[in-house]
C-alpha positions as CSV (number, residue, x, y, z in Angstrom):
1,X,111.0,95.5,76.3
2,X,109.0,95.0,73.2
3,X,106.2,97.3,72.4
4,X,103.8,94.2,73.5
5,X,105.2,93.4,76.5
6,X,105.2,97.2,77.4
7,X,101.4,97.6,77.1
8,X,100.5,94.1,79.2
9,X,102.5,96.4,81.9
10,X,100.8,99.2,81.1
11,X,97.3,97.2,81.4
12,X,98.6,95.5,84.3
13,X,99.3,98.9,86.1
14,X,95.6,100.5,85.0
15,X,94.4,96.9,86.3
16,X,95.5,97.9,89.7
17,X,94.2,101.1,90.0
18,X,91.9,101.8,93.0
19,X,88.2,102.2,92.2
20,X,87.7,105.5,92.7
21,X,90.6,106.6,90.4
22,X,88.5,104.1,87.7
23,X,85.2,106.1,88.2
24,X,87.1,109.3,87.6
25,X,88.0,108.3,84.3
26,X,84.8,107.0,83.7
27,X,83.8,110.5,85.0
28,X,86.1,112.0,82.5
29,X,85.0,110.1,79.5
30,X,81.2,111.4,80.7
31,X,82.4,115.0,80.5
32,X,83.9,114.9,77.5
33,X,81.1,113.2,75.7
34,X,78.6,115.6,76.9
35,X,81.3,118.4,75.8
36,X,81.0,116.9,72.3
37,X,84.9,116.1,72.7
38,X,84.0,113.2,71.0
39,X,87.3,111.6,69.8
40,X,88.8,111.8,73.6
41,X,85.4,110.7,74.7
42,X,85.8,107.4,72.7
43,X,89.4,107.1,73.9
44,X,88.1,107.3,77.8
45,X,85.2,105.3,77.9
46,X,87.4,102.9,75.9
47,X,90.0,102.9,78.6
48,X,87.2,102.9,81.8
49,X,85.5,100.1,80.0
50,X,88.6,98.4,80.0
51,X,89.1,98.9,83.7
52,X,85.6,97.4,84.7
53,X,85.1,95.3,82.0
54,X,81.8,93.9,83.6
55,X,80.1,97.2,84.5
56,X,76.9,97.3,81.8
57,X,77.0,101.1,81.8
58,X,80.8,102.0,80.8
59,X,79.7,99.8,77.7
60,X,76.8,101.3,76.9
61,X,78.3,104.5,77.3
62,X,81.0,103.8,75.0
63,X,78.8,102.8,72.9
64,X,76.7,106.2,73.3
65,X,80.3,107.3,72.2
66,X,80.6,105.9,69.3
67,X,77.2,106.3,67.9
68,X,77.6,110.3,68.7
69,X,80.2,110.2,66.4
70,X,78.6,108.2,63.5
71,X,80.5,104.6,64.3
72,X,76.9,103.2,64.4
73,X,78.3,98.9,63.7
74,X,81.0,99.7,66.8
75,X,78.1,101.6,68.8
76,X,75.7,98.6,68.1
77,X,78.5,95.9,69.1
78,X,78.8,97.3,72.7
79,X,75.7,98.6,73.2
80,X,74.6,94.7,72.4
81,X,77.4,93.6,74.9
82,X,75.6,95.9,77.6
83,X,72.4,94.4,78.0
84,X,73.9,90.9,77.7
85,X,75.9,92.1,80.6
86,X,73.0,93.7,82.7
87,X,71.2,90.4,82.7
């Protein structure tokens, strides 16, 4: 299977997850940020954002994310994308 193909699996899997597994890696990517774990924090909230992508807040935290650790254009983008959500 080509690399590709492997991660639409991968995504599909994740896709599937029940809800509750999704909030604890939402939960994870909270933790992490507030440990200043910043790098696995991005790579969380990424992931959890990914899961829900219409839930405002795991964009805006992403974006919290990403402006902690001085990606200010990226932190903007989905901070942007949050509030155009929330409406």
């Amino acid at each position: 299977m080509s690399v590709g193909l492997a991660a639409v699996a991968h995504l599909a899997d994740l896709l599937s997850l029940p809800q509750a597994q999704r909030d604890a890696i939402f939960a994870l990517g909270e933790q992490e940020l507030a440990a200043g774990k910043l790098t696995e924090a991005i790579e969380t909230l990424q992931v959890a954002a990914h899961l829900d992508p219409l839930d405002p807040a795991r964009w805006s935290r992403l974006g919290d994310a990403l402006r902690a650790g001085g990606r200010t254009k990226e932190a903007d983008l989905y901070t942007h994308y949050a509030l155009e959500l929330a409406k």
